[in-house]
BADOLUM-166902 format. One record per residue (C-alpha): x, y, z; residue in three letters. Coordinates in Angstrom, 3 decimals, padded with zeros to 6 digits. Layout:
<rs>
+----------+----------+----------+--------+
|        u |        v |        w | residu |
+----------+----------+----------+--------+
|        X |        Y |        Z |    ALA |
...
+----------+----------+----------+--------+
</rs>
This chain:
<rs>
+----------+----------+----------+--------+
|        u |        v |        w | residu |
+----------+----------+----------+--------+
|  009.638 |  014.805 |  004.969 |    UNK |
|  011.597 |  017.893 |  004.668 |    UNK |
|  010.751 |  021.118 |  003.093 |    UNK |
|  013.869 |  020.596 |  000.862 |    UNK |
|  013.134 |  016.852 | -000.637 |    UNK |
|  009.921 |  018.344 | -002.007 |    UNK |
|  008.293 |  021.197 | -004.423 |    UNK |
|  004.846 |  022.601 | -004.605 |    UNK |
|  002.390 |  020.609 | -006.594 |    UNK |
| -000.925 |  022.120 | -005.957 |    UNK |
| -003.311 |  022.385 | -009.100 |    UNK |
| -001.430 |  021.465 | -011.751 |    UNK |
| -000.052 |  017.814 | -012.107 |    UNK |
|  000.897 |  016.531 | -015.942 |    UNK |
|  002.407 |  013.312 | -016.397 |    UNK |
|  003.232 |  012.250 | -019.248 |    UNK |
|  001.121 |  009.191 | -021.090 |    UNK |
| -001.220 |  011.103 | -024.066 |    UNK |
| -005.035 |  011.591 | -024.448 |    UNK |
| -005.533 |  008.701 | -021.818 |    UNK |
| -003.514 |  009.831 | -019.112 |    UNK |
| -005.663 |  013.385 | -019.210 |    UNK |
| -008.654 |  011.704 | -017.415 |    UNK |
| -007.845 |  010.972 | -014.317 |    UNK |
| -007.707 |  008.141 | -012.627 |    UNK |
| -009.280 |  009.827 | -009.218 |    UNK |
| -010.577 |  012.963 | -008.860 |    UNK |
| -012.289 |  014.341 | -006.019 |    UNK |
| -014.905 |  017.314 | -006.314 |    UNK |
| -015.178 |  018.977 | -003.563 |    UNK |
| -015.595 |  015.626 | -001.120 |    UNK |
| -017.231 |  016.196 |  002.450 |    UNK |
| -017.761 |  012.870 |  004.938 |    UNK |
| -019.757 |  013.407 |  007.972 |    UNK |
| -020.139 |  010.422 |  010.504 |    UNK |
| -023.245 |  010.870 |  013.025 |    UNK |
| -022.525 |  009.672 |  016.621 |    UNK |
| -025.713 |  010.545 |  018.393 |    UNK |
| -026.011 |  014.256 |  019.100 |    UNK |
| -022.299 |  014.825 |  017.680 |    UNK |
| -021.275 |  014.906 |  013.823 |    UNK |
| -017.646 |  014.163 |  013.066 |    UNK |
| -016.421 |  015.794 |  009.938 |    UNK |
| -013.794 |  013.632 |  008.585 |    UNK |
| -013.395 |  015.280 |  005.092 |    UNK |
| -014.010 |  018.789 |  004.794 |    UNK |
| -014.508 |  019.755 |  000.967 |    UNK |
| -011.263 |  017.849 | -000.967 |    UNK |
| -010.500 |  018.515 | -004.412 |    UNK |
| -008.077 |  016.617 | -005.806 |    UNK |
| -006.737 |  014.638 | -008.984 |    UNK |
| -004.527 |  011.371 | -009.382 |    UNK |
| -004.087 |  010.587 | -013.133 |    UNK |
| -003.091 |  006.841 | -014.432 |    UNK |
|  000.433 |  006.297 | -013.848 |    UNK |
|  001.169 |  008.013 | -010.592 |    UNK |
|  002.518 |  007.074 | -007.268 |    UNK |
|  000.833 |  008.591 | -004.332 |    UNK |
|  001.607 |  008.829 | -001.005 |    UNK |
| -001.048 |  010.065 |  001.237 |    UNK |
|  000.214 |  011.136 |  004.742 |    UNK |
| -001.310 |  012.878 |  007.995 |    UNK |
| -001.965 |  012.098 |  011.479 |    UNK |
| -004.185 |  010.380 |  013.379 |    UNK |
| -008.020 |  011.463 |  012.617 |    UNK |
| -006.187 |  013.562 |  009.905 |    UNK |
| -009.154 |  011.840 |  007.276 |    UNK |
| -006.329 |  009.797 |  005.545 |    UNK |
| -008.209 |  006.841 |  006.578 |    UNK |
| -011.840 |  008.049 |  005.066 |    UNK |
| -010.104 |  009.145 |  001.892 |    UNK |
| -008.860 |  005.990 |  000.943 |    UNK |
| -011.852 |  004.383 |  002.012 |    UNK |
| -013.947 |  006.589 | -000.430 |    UNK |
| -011.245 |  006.259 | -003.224 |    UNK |
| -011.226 |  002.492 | -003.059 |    UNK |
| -015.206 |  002.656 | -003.169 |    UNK |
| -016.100 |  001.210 |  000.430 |    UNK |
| -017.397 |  004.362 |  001.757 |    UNK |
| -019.674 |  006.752 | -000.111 |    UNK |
| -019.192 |  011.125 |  000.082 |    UNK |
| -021.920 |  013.107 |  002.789 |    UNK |
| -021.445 |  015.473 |  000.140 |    UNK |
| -019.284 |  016.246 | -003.542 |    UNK |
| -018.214 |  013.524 | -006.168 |    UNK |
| -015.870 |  011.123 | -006.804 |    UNK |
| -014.679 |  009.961 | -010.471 |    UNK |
| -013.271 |  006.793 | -010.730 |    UNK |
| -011.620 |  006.560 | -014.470 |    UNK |
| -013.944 |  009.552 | -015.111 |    UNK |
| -016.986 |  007.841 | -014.102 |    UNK |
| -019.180 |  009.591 | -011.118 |    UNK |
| -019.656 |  006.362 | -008.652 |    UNK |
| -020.723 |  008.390 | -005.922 |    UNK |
| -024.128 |  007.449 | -005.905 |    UNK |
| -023.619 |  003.949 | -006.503 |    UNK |
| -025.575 |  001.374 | -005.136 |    UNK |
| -023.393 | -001.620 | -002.346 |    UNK |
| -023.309 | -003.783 | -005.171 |    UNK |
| -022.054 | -001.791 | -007.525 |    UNK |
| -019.444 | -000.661 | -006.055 |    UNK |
| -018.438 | -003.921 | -004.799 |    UNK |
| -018.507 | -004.921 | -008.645 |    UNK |
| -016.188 | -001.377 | -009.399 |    UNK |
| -013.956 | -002.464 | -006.177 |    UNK |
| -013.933 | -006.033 | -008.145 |    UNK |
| -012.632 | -005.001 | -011.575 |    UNK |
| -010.833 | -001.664 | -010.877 |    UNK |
| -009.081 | -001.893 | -007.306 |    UNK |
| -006.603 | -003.794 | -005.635 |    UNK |
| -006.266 | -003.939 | -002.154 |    UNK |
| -003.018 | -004.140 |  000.262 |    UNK |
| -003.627 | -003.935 |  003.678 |    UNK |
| -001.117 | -003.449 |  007.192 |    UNK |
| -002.115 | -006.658 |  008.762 |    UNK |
| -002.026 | -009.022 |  005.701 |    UNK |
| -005.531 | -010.313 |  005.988 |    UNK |
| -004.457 | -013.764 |  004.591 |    UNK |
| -006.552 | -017.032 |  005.465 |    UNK |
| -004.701 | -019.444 |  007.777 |    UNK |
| -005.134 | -022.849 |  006.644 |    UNK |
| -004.967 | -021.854 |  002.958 |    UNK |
| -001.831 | -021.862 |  000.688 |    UNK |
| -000.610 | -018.564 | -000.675 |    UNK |
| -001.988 | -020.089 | -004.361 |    UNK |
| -005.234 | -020.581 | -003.123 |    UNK |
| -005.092 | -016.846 | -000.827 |    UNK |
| -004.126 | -015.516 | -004.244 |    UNK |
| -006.915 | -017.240 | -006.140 |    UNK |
| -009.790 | -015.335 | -003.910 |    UNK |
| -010.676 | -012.192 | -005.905 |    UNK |
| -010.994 | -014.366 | -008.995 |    UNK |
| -013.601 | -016.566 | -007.371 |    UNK |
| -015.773 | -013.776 | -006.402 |    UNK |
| -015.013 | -012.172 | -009.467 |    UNK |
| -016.767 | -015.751 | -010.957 |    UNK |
| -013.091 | -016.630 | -012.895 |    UNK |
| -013.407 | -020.460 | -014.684 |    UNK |
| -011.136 | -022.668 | -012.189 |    UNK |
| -008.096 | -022.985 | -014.640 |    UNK |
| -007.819 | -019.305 | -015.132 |    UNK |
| -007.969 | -018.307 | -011.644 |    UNK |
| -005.213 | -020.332 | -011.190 |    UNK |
| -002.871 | -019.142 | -014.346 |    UNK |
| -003.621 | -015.579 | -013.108 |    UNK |
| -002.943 | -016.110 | -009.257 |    UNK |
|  000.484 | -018.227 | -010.465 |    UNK |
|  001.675 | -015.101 | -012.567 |    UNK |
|  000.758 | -012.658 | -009.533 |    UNK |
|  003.040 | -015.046 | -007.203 |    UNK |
|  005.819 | -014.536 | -010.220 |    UNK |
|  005.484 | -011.030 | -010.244 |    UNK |
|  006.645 | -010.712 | -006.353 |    UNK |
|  008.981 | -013.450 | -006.645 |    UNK |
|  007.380 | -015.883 | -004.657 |    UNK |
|  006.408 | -018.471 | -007.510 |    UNK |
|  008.239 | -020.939 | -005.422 |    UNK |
|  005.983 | -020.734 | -002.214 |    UNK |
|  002.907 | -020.977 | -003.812 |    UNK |
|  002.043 | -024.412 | -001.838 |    UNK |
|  003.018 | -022.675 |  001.918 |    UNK |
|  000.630 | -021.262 |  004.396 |    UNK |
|  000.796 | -018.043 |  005.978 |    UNK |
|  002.148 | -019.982 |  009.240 |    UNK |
|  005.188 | -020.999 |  006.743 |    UNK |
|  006.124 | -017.722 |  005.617 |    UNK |
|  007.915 | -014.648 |  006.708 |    UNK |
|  006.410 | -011.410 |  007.285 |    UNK |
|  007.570 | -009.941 |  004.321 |    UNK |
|  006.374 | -012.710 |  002.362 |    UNK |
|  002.423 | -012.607 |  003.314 |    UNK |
|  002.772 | -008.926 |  002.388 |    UNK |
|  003.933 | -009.687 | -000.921 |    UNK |
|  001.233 | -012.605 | -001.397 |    UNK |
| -001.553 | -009.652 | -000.047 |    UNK |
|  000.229 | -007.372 | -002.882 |    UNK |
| -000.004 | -010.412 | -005.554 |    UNK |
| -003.994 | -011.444 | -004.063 |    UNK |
| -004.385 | -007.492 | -005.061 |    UNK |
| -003.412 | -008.110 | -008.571 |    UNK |
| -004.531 | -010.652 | -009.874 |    UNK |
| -007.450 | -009.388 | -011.482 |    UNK |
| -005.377 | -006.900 | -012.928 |    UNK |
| -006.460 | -002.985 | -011.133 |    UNK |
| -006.106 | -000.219 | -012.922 |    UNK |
| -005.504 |  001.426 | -009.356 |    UNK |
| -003.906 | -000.162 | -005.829 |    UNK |
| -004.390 |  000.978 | -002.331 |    UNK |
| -001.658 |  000.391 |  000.087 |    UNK |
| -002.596 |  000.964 |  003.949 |    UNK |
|  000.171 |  001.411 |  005.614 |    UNK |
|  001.900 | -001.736 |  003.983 |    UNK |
|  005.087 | -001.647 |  005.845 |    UNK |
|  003.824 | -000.876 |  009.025 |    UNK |
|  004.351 | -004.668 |  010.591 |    UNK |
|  008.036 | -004.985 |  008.956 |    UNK |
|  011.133 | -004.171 |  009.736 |    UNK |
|  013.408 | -001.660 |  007.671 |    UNK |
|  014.661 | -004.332 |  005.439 |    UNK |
|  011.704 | -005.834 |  004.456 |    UNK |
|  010.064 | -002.938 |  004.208 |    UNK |
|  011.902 | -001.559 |  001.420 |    UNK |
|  011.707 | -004.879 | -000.358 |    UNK |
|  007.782 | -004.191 | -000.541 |    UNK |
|  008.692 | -000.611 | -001.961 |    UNK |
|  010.921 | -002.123 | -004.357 |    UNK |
|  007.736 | -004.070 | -005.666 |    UNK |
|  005.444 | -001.410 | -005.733 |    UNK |
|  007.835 |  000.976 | -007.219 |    UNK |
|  008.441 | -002.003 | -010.010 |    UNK |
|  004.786 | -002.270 | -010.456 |    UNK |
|  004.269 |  001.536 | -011.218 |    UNK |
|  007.739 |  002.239 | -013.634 |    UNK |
|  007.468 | -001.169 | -015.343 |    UNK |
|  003.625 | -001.843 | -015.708 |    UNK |
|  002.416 |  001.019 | -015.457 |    UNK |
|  000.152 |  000.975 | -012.211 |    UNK |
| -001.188 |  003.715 | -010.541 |    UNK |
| -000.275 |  003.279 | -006.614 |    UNK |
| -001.861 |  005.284 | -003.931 |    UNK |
| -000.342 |  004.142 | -000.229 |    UNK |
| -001.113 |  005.576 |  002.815 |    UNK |
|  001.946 |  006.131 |  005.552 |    UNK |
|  002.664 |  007.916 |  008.335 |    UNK |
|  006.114 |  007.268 |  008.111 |    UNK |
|  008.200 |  010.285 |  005.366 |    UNK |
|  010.676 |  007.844 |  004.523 |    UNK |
|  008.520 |  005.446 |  002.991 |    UNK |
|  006.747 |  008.302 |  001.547 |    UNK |
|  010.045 |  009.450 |  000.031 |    UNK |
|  009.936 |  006.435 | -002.785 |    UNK |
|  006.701 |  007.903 | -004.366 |    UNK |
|  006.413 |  010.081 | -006.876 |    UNK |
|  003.746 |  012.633 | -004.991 |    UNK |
|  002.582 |  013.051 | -001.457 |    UNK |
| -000.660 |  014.738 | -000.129 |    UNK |
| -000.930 |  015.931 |  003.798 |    UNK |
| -003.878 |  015.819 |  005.393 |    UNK |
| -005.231 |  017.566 |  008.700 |    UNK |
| -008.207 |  017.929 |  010.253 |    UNK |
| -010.068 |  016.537 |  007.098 |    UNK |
| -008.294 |  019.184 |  004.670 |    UNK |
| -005.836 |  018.433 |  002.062 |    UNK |
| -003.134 |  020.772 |  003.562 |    UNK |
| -000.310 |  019.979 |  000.873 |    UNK |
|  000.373 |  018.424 | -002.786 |    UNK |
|  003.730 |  018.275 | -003.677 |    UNK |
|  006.242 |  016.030 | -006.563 |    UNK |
|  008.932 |  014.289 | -004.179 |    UNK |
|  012.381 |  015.701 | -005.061 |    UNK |
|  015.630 |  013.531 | -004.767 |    UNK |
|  012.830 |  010.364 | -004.454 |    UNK |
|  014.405 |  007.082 | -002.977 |    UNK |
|  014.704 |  004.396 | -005.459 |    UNK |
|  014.729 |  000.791 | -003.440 |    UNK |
|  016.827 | -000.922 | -005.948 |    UNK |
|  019.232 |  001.030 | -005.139 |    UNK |
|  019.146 |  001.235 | -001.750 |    UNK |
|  018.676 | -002.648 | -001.147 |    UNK |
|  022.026 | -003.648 | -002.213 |    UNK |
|  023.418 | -001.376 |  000.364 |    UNK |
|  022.082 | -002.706 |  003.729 |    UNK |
|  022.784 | -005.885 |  005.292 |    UNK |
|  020.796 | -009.066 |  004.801 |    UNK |
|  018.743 | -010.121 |  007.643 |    UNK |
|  021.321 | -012.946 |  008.156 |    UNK |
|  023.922 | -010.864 |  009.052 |    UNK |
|  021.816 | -008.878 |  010.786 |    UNK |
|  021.229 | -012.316 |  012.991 |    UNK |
|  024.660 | -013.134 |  013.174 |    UNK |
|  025.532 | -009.748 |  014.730 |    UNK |
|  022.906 | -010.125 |  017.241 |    UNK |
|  024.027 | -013.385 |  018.369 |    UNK |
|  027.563 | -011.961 |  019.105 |    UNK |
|  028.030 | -010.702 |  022.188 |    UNK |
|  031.211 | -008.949 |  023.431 |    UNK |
|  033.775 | -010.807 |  026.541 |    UNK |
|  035.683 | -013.560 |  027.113 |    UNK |
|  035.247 | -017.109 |  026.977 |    UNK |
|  034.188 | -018.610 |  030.439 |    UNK |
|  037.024 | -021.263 |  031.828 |    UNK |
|  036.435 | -025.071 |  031.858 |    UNK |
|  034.707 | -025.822 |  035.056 |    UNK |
|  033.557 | -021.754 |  036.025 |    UNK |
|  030.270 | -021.769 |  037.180 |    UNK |
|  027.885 | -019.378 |  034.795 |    UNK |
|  025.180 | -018.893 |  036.911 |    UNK |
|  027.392 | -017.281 |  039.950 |    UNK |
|  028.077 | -013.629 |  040.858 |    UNK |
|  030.563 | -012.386 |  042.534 |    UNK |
|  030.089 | -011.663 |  046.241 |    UNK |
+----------+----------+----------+--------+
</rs>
């Protein structure tokens, strides 16, 4: 991301929204993680502060072992702080018990992950519907609710395929409507273009950027890519466990936009199948090189 497409951010953020938007959605107070292996301690988080308030969209970039990975694991509650707090919707759940926070992770978080995590022999209906069993949904409104999520990526009309049946792009967007369907005030995105091509990959930020302007979702993805990071709102580097930058995203990449501009993946097909020469003789013998 270059120094030019972006502007310092760091301790003040103010969207707009009223009295509600002024508790935050995260915050982090001074957050340590410390993993034992054996004689060595690995400090993945060393002391982050930090705020996201309803409403945003939040990229979160950095390197390998930058402690990208153990923030959002600590945001979306499956990994407690060694030391500090964490406030989801202003509440302190850092000392929650396993099964509260699976009950938090339950009502408050949606999840989008890299590799799709969808269930092979079930239809993209019933891979939606998950969440809401465990979430102990009656039958018929697990289904009204996992129906609506398939709407809102567009994919009301595959509801019957499995995974095998669909494109890449298309689990993604059934793990993206699995993640909403019991309606999250906040969703986590690992790296949820990093098995798509370019195409595809700005149809998923198309979705999530339609799911923060138009309904109001807070988004927090993770990337290591900037120009996926370049259609959120904010970004936050990490390195070596430290929050190293927080900055608004200047001259941000809007998808719809962008998507009517690039070839479909049809013509991208047909090009590929074309190859440059002339058209062999009757009778010419493919297979031979000259001597």
């Amino acid at each position: 991301m270059s120094e030019s497409s972006i502007t310092s951010n760091t301790a003040q953020n103010n969207p707009p929204g009223g009295a509600a938007a002024n508790i935050p959605t995260i915050r982090l107070d001074g957050v340590h993680k410390t993993y034992d292996l054996g004689e060595i301690q690995v400090h993945a988080l060393r002391g982050v502060s930090m705020e996201i308030h309803p409403g945003e969209f939040v990229a979160v970039m950095g390197s390998s072992g930058s402690g990208k990975s153990t923030l959002m694991n600590i945001v979306g509650c499956l990994d407690k702080p060694t030391r500090g707090h964490y406030f989801l919707d202003g509440k302190d759940v850092s000392g929650l018990t396993k099964t509260e926070l699976a009950k938090i992770r339950s009502r408050k978080i949606g999840f989008v992950f890299q590799q799709f995590n969808l269930l092979s022999r079930t239809s993209a209906l019933e891979n939606v519907e998950l969440p809401t069993i465990y979430a102990g949904i009656p039958v018929e409104e697990r289904q009204r609710r996992a129906e609506e999520a398939l709407k809102r990526v567009g994919l009301a009309d595959r509801s019957g395929h499995f995974p095998s049946q669909l494109s890449g792009g298309q689990q993604q967007r059934v793990a993206i409507a699995r993640a909403l369907v019991n309606n999250p005030s906040l969703l986590l995105a690992d790296e949820p273009t990093g098995n798509l091509d370019s195409r595809t990959s700005i149809e998923i930020m198309d979705i999530l950027q339609n799911l923060n302007e138009e309904h109001g979702l807070t988004v927090v993805i993770v990337t290591h890519e900037p120009d996926i990071a370049q259609y959120s709102k904010r970004a936050l580097e990490f390195r070596d466990g430290k929050m190293i930058k927080d900055v608004l995203i200047q001259r941000r990449s809007i998808a719809a936009e962008i998507l009517p501009t690039l070839p479909s993946l049809d013509d991208d097909d047909d090009d590929s199948d074309t190859i440059s020469g002339a058209t062999p003789e009757p009778g010419v013998n493919r297979s031979s090189t000259p001597s």
